[in-house]
C-alpha positions as CSV (number, residue, x, y, z in Angstrom):
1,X,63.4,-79.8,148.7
2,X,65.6,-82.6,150.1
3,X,69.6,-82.1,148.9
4,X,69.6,-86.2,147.7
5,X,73.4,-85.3,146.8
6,X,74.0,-85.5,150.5
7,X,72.3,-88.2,151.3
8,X,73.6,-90.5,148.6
9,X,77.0,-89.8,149.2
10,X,79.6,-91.6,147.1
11,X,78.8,-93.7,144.4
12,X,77.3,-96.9,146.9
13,X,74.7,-98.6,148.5
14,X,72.8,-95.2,149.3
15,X,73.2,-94.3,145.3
16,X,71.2,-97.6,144.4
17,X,68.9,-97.1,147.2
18,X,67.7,-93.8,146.1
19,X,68.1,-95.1,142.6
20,X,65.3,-97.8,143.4
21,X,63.3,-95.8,145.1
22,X,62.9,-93.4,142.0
23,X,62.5,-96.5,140.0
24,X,59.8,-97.8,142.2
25,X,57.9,-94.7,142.7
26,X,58.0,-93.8,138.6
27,X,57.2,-96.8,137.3
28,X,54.5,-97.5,140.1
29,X,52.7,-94.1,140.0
30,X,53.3,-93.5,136.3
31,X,52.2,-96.7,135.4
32,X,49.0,-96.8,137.0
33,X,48.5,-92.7,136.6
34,X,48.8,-93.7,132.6
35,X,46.6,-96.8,133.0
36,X,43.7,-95.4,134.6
37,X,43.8,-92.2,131.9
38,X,42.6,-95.3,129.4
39,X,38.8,-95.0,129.6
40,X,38.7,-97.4,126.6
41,X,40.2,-100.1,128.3
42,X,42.2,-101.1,125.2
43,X,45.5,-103.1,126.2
44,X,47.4,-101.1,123.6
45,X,46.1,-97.4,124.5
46,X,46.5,-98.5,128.3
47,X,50.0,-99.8,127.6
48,X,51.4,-96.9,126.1
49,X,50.0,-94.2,128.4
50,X,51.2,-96.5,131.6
51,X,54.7,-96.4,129.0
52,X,54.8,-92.7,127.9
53,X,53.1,-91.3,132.1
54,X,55.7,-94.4,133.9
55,X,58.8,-93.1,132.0
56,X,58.3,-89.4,132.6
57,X,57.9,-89.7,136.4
58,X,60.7,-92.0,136.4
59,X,62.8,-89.8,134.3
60,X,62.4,-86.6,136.3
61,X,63.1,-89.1,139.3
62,X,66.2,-90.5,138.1
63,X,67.5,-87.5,137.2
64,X,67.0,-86.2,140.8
65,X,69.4,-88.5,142.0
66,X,71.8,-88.0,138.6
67,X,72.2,-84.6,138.8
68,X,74.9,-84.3,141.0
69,X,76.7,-87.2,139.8
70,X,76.1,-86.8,136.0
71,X,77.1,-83.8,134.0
72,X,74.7,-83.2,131.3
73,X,72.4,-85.0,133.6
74,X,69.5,-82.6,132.7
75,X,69.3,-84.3,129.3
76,X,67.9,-87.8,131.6
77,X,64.5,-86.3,131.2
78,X,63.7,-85.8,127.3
79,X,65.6,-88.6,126.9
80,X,63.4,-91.1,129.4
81,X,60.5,-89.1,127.5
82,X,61.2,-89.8,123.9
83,X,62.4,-93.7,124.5
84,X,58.8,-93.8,126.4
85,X,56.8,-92.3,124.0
86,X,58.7,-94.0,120.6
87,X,58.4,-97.6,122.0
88,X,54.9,-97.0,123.5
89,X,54.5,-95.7,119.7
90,X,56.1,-98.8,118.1
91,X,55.1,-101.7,120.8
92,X,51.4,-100.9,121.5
93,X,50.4,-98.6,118.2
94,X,51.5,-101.4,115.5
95,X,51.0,-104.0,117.9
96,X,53.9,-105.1,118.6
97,X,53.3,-107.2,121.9
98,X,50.4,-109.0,120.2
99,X,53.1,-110.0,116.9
100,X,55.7,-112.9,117.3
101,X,58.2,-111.4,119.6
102,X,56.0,-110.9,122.0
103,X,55.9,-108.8,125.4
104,X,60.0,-110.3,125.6
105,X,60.9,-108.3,122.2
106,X,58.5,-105.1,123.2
107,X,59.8,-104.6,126.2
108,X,63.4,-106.0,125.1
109,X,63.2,-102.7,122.5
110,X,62.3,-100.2,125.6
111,X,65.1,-100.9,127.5
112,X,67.0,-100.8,124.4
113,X,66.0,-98.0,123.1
114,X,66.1,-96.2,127.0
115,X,69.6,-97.8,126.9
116,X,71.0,-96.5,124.2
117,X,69.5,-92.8,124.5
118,X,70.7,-92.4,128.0
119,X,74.4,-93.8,126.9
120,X,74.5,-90.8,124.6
121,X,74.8,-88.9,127.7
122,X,76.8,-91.6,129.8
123,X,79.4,-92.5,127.2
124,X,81.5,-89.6,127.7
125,X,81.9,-89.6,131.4
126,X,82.4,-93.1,132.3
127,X,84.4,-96.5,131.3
128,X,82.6,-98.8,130.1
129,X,79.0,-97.0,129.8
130,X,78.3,-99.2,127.2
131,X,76.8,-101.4,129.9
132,X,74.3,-99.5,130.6
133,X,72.3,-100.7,127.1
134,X,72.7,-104.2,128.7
135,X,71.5,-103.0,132.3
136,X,68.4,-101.2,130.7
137,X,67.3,-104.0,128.7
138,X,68.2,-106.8,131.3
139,X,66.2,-104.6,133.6
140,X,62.7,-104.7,131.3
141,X,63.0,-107.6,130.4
142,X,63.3,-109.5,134.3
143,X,60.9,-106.7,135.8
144,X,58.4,-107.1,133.1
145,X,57.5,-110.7,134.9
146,X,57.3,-109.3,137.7
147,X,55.2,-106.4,137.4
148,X,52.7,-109.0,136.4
149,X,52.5,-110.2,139.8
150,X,52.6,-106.9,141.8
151,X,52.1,-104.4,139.7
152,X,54.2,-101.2,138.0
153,X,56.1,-100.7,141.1
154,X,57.3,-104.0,141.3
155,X,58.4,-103.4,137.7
156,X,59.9,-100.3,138.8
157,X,61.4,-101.9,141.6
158,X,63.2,-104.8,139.4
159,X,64.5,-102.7,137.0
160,X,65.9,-99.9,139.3
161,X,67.6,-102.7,141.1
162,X,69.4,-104.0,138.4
163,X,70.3,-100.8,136.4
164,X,71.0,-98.8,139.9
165,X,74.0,-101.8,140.0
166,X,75.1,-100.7,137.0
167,X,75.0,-96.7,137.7
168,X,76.9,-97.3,140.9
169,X,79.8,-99.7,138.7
170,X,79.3,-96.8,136.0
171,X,80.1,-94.5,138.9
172,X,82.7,-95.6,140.4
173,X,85.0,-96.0,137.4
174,X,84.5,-92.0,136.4
């Protein structure tokens, strides 16, 4: 198994780069793993499996680049897991995204909710870690648009660039 504490270094540019990367490859696996397990083709069952399938690849992922930066970093996982699967819940199961706030307030609530679960486990460690709520949801809800033209991993992609900013700021002010 690669040592990704060596090759990331300090908190920097290789940080977010392996940051993105697990935000890429989660989201874009996961997503479509969770998509193509739909063999209704319903939006909402489709949309929460590519949810609950994208944010446990990407939470095992992310916290293979956390762990050696993060203590408590092993919570990352049933954290990612339980945002996932309590928006996929809320969002696709009482139709959310088909109600007045739209795909902006669905996927507004994921990165939310994702926010604010993995600050539980940020907020001791770091100044300002409060961010990270911003970073999460800022992340869904620019990546959202833009999985819409390439896909999951483009989602992925977006959001791991923009909260990967915020984990190296996070980082560096530990």
């Amino acid at each position: 198994m690669v040592d990704l504490s060596a090759l990331s270094g300090r908190a920097g540019w290789g940080l977010w780069l392996w940051w993105v990367l697990a935000c890429t490859v989660g989201w874009g696996v996961g997503g479509q793993v969770g998509a193509a397990l739909d063999s209704y083709r319903n939006i909402m069952v489709t949309g929460f499996l590519a949810v609950a399938v994208g944010g446990v690849l990407a939470g095992v992922l992310q916290w293979l680049v956390l762990r050696p930066h993060v203590a408590g970093a092993g919570w990352w996982v049933p954290s990612s897991i339980l945002a996932a699967i309590a928006v996929g819940v809320v969002a696709f199961g009482v139709g959310l995204v088909n109600a007045d706030v739209g795909w902006v307030g669905a996927v507004g609530m994921l990165g939310t909710v994702l926010g604010v679960l993995q600050w539980l486990i940020l907020r001791g460690q770091f100044t300002g870690a409060g961010w990270w709520v911003l970073a999460c949801t800022v992340g869904w809800v620019v990546g959202m648009p833009v999985g819409g033209f390439v896909g999951w991993a483009g989602l992925g992609a977006t959001y791991g660039a923009t909260s990967g900013a915020a984990l190296v700021w996070l980082l560096r002010q530990a």
